[in-house]
TORKOL-4160 file (C-alpha; in steps of 0.2 Angstrom, whole numbers, padded with zeros to 4 digits, m for minus):
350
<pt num="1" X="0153" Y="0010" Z="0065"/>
<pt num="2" X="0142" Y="0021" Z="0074"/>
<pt num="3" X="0123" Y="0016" Z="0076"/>
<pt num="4" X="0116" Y="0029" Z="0066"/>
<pt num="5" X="0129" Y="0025" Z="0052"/>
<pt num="6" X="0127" Y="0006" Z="0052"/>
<pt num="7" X="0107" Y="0009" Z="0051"/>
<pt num="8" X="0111" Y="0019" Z="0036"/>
<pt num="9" X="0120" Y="0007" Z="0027"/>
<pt num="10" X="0106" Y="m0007" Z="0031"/>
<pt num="11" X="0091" Y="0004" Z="0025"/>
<pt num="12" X="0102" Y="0007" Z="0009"/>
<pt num="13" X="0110" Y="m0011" Z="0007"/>
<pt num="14" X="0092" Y="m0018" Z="0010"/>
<pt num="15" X="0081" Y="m0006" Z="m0003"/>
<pt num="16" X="0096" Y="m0010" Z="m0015"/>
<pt num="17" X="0093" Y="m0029" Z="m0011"/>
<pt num="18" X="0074" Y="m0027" Z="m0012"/>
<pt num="19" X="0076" Y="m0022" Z="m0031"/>
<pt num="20" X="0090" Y="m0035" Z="m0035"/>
<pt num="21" X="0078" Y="m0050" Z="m0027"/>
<pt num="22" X="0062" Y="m0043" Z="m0035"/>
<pt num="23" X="0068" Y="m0040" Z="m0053"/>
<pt num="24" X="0078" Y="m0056" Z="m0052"/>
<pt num="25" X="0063" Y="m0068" Z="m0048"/>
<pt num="26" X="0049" Y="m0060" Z="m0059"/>
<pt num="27" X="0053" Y="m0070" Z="m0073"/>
<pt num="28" X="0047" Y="m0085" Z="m0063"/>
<pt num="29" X="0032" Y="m0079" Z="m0058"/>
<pt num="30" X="0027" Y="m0069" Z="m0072"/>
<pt num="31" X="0030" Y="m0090" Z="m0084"/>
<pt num="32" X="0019" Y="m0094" Z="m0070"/>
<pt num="33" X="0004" Y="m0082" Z="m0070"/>
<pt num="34" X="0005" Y="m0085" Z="m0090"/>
<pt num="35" X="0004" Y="m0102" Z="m0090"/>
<pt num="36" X="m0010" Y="m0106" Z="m0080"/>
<pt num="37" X="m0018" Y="m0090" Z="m0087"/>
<pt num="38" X="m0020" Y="m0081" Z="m0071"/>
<pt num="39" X="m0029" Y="m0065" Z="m0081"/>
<pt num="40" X="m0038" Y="m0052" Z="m0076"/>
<pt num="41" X="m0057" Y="m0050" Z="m0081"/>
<pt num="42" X="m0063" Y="m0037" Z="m0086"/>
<pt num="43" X="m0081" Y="m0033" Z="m0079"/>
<pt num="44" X="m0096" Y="m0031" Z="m0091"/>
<pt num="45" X="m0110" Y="m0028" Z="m0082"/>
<pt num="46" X="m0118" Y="m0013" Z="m0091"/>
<pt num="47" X="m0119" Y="m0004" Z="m0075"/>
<pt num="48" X="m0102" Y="0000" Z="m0082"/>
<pt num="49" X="m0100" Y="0005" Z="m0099"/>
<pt num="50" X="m0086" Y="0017" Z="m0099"/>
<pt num="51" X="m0074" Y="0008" Z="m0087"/>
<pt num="52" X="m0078" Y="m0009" Z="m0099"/>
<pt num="53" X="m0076" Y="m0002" Z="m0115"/>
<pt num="54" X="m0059" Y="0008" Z="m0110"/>
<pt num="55" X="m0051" Y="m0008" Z="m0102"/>
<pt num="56" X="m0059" Y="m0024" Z="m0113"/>
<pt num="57" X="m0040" Y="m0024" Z="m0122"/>
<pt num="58" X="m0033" Y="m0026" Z="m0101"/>
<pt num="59" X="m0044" Y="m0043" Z="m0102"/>
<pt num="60" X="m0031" Y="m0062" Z="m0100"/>
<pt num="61" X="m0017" Y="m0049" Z="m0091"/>
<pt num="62" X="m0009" Y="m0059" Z="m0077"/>
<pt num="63" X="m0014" Y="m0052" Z="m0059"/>
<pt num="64" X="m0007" Y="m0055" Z="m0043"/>
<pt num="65" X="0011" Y="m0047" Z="m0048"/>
<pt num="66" X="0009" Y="m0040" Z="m0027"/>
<pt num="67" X="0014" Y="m0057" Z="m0023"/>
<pt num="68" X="0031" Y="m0049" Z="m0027"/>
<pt num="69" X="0033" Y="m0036" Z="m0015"/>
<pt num="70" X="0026" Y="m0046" Z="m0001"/>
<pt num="71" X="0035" Y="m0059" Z="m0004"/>
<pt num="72" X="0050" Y="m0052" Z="m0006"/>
<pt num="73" X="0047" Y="m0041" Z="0009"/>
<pt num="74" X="0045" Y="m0058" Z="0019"/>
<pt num="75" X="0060" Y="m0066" Z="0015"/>
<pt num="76" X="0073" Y="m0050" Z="0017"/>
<pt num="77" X="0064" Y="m0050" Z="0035"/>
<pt num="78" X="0066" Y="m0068" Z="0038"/>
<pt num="79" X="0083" Y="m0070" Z="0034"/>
<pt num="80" X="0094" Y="m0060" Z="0043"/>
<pt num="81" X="0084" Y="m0063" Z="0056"/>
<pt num="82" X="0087" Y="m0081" Z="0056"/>
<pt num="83" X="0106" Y="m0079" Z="0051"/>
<pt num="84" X="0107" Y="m0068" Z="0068"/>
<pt num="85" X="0095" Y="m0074" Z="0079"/>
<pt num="86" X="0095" Y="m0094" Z="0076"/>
<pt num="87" X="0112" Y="m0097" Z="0070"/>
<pt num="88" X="0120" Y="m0082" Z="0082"/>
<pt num="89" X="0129" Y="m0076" Z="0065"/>
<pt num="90" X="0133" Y="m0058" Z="0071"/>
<pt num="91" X="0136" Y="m0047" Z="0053"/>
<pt num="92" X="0120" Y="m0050" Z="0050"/>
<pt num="93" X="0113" Y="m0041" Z="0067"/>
<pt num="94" X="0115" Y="m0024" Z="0059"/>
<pt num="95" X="0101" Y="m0030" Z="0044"/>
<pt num="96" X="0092" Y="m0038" Z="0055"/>
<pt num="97" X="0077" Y="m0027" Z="0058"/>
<pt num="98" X="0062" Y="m0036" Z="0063"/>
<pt num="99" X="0059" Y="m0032" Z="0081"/>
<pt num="100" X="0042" Y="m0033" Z="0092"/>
<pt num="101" X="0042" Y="m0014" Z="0093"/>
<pt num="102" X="0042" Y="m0007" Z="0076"/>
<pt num="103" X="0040" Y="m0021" Z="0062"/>
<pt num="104" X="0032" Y="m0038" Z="0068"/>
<pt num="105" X="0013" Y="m0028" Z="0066"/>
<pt num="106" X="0016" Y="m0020" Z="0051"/>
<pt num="107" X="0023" Y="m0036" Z="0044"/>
<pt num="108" X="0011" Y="m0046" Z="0049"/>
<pt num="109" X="m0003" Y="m0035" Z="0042"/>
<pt num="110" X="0007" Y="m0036" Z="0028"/>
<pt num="111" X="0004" Y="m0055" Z="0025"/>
<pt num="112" X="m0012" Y="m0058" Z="0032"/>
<pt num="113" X="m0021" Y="m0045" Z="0020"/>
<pt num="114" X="m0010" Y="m0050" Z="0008"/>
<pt num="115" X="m0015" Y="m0067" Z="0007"/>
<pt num="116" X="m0033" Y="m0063" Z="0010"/>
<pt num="117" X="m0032" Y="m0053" Z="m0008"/>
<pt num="118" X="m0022" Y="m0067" Z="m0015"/>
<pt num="119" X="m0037" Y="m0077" Z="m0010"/>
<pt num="120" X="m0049" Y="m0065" Z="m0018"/>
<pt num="121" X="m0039" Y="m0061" Z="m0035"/>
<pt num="122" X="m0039" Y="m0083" Z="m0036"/>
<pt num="123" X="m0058" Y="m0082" Z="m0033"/>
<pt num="124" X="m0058" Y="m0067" Z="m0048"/>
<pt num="125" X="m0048" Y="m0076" Z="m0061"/>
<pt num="126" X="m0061" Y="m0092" Z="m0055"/>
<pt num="127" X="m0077" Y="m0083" Z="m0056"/>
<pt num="128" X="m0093" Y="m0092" Z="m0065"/>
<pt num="129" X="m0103" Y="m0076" Z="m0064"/>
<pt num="130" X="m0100" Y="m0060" Z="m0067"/>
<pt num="131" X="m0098" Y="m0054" Z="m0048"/>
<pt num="132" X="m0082" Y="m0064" Z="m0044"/>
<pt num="133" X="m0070" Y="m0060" Z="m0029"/>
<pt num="134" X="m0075" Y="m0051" Z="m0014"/>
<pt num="135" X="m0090" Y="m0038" Z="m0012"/>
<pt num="136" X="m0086" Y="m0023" Z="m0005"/>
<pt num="137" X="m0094" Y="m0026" Z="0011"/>
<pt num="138" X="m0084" Y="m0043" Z="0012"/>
<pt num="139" X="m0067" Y="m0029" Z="0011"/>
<pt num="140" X="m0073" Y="m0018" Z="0020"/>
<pt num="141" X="m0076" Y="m0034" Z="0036"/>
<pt num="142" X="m0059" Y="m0039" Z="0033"/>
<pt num="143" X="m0052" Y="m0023" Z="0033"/>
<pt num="144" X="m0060" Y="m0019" Z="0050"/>
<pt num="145" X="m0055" Y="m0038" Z="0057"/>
<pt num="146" X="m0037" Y="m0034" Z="0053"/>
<pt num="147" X="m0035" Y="m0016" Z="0059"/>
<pt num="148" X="m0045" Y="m0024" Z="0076"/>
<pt num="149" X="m0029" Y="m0036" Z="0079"/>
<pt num="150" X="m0017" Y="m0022" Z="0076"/>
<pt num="151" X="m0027" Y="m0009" Z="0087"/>
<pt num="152" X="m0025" Y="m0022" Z="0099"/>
<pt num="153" X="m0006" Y="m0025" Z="0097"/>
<pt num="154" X="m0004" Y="m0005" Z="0100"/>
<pt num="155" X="m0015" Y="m0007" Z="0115"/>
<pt num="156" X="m0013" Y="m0023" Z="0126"/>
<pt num="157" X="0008" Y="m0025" Z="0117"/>
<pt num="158" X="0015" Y="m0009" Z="0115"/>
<pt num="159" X="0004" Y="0003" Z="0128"/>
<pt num="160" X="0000" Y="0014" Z="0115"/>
<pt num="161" X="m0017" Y="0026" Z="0117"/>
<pt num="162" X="m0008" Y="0041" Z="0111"/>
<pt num="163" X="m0011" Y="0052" Z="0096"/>
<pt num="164" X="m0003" Y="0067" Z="0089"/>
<pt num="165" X="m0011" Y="0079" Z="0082"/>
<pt num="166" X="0001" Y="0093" Z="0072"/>
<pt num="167" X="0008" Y="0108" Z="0079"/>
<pt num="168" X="m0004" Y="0105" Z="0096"/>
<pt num="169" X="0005" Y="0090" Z="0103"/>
<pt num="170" X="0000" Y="0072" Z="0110"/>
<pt num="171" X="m0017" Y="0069" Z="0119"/>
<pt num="172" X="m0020" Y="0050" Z="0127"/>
<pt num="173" X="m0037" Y="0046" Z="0119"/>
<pt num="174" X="m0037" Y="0028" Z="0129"/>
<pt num="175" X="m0049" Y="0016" Z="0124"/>
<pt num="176" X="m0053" Y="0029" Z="0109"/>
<pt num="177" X="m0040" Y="0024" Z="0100"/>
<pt num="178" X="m0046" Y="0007" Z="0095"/>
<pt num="179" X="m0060" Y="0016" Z="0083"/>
<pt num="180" X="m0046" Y="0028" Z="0077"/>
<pt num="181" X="m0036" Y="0014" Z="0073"/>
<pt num="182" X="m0048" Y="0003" Z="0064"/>
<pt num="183" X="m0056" Y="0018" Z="0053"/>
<pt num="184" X="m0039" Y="0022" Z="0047"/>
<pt num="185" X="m0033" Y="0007" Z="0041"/>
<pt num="186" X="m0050" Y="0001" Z="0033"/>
<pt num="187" X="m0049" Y="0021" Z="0025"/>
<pt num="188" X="m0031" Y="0018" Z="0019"/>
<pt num="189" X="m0034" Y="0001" Z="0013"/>
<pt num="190" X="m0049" Y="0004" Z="0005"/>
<pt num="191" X="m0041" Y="0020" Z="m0006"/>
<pt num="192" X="m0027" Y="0009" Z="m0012"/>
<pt num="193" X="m0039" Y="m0003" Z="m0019"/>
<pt num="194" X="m0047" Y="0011" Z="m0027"/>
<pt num="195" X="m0034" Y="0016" Z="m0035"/>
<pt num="196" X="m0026" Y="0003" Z="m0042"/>
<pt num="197" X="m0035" Y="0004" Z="m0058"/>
<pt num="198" X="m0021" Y="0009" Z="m0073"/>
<pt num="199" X="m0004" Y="0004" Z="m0075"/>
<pt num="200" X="0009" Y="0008" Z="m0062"/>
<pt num="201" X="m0005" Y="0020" Z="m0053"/>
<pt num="202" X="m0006" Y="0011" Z="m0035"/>
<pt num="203" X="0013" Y="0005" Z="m0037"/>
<pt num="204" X="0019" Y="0024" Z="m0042"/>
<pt num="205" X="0009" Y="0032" Z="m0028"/>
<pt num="206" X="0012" Y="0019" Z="m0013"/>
<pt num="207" X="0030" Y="0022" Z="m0017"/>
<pt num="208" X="0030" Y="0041" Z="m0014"/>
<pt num="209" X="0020" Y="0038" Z="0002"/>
<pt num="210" X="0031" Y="0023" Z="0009"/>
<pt num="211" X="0047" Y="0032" Z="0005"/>
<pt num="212" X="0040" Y="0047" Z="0014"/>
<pt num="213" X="0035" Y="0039" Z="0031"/>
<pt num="214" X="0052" Y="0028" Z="0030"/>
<pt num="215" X="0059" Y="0047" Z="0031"/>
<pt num="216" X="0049" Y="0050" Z="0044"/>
<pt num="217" X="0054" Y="0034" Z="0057"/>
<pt num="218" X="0071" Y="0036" Z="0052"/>
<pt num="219" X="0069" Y="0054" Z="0058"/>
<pt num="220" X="0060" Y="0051" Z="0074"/>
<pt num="221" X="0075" Y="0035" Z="0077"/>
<pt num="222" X="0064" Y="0022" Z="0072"/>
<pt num="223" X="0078" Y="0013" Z="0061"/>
<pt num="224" X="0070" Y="m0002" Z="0058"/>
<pt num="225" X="0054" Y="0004" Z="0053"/>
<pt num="226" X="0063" Y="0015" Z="0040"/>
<pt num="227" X="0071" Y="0001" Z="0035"/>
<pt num="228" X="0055" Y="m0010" Z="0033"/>
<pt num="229" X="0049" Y="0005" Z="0023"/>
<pt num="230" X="0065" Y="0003" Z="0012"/>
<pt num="231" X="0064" Y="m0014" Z="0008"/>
<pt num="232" X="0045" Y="m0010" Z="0001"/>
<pt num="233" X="0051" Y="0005" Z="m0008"/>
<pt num="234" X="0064" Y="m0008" Z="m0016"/>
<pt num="235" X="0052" Y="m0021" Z="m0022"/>
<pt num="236" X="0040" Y="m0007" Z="m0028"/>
<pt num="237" X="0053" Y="0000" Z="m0039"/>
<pt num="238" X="0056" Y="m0018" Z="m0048"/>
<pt num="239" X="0038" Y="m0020" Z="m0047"/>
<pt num="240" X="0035" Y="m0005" Z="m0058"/>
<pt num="241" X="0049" Y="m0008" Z="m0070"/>
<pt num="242" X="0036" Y="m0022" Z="m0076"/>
<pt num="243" X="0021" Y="m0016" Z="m0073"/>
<pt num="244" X="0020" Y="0001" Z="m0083"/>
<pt num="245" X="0011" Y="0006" Z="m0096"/>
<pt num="246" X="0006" Y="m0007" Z="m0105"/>
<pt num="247" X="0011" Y="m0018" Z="m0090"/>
<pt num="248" X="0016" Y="m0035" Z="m0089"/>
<pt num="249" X="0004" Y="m0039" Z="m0076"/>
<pt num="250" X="m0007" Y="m0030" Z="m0064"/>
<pt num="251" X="m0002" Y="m0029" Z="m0043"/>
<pt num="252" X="m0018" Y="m0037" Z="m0040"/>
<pt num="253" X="m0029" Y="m0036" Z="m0023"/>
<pt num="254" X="m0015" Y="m0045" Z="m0015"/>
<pt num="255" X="m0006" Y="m0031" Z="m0016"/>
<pt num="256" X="m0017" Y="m0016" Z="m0016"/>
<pt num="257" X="m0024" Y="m0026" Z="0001"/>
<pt num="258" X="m0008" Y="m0029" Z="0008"/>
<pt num="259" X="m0001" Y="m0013" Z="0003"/>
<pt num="260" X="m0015" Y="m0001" Z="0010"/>
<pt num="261" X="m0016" Y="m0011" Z="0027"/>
<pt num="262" X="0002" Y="m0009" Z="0031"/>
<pt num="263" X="0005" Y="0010" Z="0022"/>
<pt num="264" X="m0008" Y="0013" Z="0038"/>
<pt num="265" X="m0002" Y="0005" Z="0051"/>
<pt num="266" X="0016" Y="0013" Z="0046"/>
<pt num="267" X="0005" Y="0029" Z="0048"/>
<pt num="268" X="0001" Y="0023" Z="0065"/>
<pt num="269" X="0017" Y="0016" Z="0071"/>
<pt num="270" X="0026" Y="0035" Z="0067"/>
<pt num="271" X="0011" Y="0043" Z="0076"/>
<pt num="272" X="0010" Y="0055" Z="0061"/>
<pt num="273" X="m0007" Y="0046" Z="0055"/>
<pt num="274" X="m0015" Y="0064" Z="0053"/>
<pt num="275" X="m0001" Y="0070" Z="0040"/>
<pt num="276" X="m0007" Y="0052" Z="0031"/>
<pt num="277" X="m0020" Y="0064" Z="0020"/>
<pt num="278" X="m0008" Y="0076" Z="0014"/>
<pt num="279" X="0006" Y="0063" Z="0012"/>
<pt num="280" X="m0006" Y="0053" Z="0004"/>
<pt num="281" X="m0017" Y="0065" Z="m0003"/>
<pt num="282" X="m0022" Y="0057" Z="m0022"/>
<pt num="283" X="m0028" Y="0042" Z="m0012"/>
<pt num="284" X="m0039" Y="0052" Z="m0002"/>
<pt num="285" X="m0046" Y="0062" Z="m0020"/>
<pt num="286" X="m0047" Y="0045" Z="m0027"/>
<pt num="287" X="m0060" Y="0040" Z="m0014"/>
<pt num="288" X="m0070" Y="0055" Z="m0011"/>
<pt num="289" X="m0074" Y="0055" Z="m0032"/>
<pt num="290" X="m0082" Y="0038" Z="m0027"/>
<pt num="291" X="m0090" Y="0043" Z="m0014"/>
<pt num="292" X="m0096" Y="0060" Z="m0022"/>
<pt num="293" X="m0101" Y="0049" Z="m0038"/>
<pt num="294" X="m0112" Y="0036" Z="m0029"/>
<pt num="295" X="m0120" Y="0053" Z="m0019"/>
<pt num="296" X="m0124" Y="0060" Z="m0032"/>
<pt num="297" X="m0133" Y="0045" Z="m0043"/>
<pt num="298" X="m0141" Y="0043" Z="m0026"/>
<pt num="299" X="m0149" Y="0061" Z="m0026"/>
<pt num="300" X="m0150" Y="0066" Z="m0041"/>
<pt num="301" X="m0151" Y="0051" Z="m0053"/>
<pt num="302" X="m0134" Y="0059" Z="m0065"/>
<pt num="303" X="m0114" Y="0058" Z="m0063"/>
<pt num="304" X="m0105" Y="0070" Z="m0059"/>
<pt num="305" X="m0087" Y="0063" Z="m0069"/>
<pt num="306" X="m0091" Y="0052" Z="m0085"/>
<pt num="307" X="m0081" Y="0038" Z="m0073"/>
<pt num="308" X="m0075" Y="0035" Z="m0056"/>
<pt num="309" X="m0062" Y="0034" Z="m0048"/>
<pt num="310" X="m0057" Y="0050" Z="m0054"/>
<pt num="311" X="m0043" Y="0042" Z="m0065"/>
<pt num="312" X="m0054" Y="0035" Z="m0074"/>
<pt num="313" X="m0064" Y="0049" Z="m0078"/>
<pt num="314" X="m0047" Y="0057" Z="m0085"/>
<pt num="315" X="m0047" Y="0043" Z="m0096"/>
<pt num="316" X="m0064" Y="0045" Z="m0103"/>
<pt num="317" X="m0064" Y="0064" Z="m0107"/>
<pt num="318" X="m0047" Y="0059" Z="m0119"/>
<pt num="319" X="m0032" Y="0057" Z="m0108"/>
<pt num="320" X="m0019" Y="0045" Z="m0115"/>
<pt num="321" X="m0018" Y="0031" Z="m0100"/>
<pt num="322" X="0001" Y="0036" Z="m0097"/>
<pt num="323" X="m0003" Y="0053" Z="m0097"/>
<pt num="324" X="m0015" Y="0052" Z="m0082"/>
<pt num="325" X="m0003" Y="0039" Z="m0072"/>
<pt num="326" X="0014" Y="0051" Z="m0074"/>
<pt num="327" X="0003" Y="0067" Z="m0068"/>
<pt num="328" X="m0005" Y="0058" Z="m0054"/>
<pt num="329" X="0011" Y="0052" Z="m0048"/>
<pt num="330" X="0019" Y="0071" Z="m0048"/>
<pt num="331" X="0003" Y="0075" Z="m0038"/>
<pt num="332" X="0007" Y="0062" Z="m0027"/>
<pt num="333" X="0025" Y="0066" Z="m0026"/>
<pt num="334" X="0023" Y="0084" Z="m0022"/>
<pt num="335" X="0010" Y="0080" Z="m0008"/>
<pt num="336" X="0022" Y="0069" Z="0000"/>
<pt num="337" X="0034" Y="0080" Z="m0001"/>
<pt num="338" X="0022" Y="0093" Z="0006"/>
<pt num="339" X="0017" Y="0080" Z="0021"/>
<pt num="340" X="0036" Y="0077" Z="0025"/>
<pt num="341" X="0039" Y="0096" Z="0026"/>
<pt num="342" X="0024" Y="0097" Z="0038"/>
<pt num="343" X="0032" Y="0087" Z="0048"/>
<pt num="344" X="0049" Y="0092" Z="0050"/>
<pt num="345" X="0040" Y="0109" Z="0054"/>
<pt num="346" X="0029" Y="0100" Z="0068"/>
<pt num="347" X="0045" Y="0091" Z="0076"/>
<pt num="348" X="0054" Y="0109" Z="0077"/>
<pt num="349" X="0036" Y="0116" Z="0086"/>
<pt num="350" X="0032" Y="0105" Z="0097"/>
């Protein structure tokens, strides 16, 4: 079998196996989450009247379903790779596709903010206050100390200083690239944590985007990476399956954490990190309604939408719930799509 074919099969078999593994072990962690009452608390604050009174009926829903995806990522990484590298078993080299070049980092990224939004969902369910979990700031630290070790990797492991910038061509920015690195992946990560506020929103959208750049690596040759992008295109279609409207349980920051790290260093990785706000367009309008909103209460005392993010405010001028998901995920669908066609346009130019 050809190298191009036997990658094919892999990113396939493995998607496939993603959904399989992910729908087959949710009943256990779902019993889990619901019997030690792992639920999701609702803020009441009165800073935030409209997001409590459209949410209060959410309250006692089990968080931390991201522990799915992750997880399951983990293990589909980890076993071929120790069925072919430890115990020398060679039909499972072709589905081995963690390699030092393409997927250690974003897999590692994976876990480690992963784990740190695991930590911060436990310390949500546990609060005595009504703060509970992380502040932003603590997020946005985190963030930044994550994307610091992987602008590192790209630097001092894989001698990579170079951007490409669409339909001009690639420009070595050296030590330049650090910063570059680290505000994209606290601004991707930080947008997915924004936008996983309804049922099946985050899990609906990251799946557009990860299918998209897995298209992308697998155009530029970047088989495994394609393939790591499979596997989380995989669970996140099991995930949903349980986590629409009205869902079974919520992704949880270990998800939207985890999820938003790796979705930008994925961006970095195919060097296409400025198609990553077309591709990903709805998260960037998710953030910027936050951003105008906290402006705007900031220079002129009123809100601009009755709610934000902006599918919030959706929400409160009458939109059913799943009416607001299924139109953002077209949105985000159609912008993908858009990114993807950008760049098969930009490969052809330059």
């Amino acid at each position: 079998m050809k190298p191009v074919d036997s990658s094919i099969v892999a990113l396939f078999v493995l998607t496939a196996a993603a959904f399989v593994v992910t729908v087959a072990w949710t009943p256990l962690l779902t019993n889990f989450l619901y019997r030690h009452r792992l639920g999701k608390r609702i803020r009441a604050s009165g800073q935030t009247p409209v997001f409590t009174e459209l949410h209060q009926q959410k309250q006692g829903t089990p968080t931390m379903g991201g522990v799915l995806i992750w997880v399951t990522t983990l293990a589909l990484a980890l076993v071929p790779w120790f069925l072919d590298r430890v115990l020398g078993l060679r039909f499972w080299h072709q589905f081995n596709f963690l390699t030092r070049a393409e997927t250690l980092l974003p897999l590692g990224a994976l876990v480690a903010a992963s784990l740190v939004g695991l930590a911060d969902d436990w310390f949500d369910i546990r609060r005595t206050n009504n703060v509970g979990g992380l502040r932003v700031r603590h997020r946005l630290m985190i963030y930044s100390l994550i994307a610091a070790v992987g602008a590192w990797w790209f630097v001092a492991k894989l001698d990579w200083t170079t951007i490409h910038v669409p339909f001009v061509g690639n420009f070595d920015i050296g030590w330049w690239y650090v910063p570059i690195f680290i505000f994209i992946i606290v601004a991707t990560s930080h947008s997915v944590n924004i936008t996983d506020g309804l049922d099946g929103l985050a899990g609906g959208v990251l799946l557009s985007t990860f299918a998209t750049f897995g298209a992308i690596a697998f155009v530029q040759g970047r088989f495994h990476l394609a393939t790591f992008c499979g596997v989380i295109v995989g669970c996140l279609l099991a995930f949903l399956w349980f986590n629409i409207h009205p869902a079974r349980f919520f992704m949880g920051d270990t998800g939207a954490m985890g999820l938003g790290t790796t979705l930008g260093v994925v961006a970095m990785l195919t060097n296409a990190a400025l198609l990553l706000p077309v591709i990903a367009a709805l998260l960037v309008v998710e953030s910027l309604s936050v951003i105008v909103q906290v402006s705007s209460k900031l220079w002129d005392r009123r809100r601009l939408f009755r709610s934000a993010p902006i599918h919030h405010h959706f929400q409160a001028i009458g939109w059913p719930e799943p009416k607001v998901v299924m139109r953002f995920w077209i949105v985000s669908a159609v912008s993908a799509v858009i990114g993807f066609i950008l760049f098969l346009i930009d490969r052809g130019v330059t």
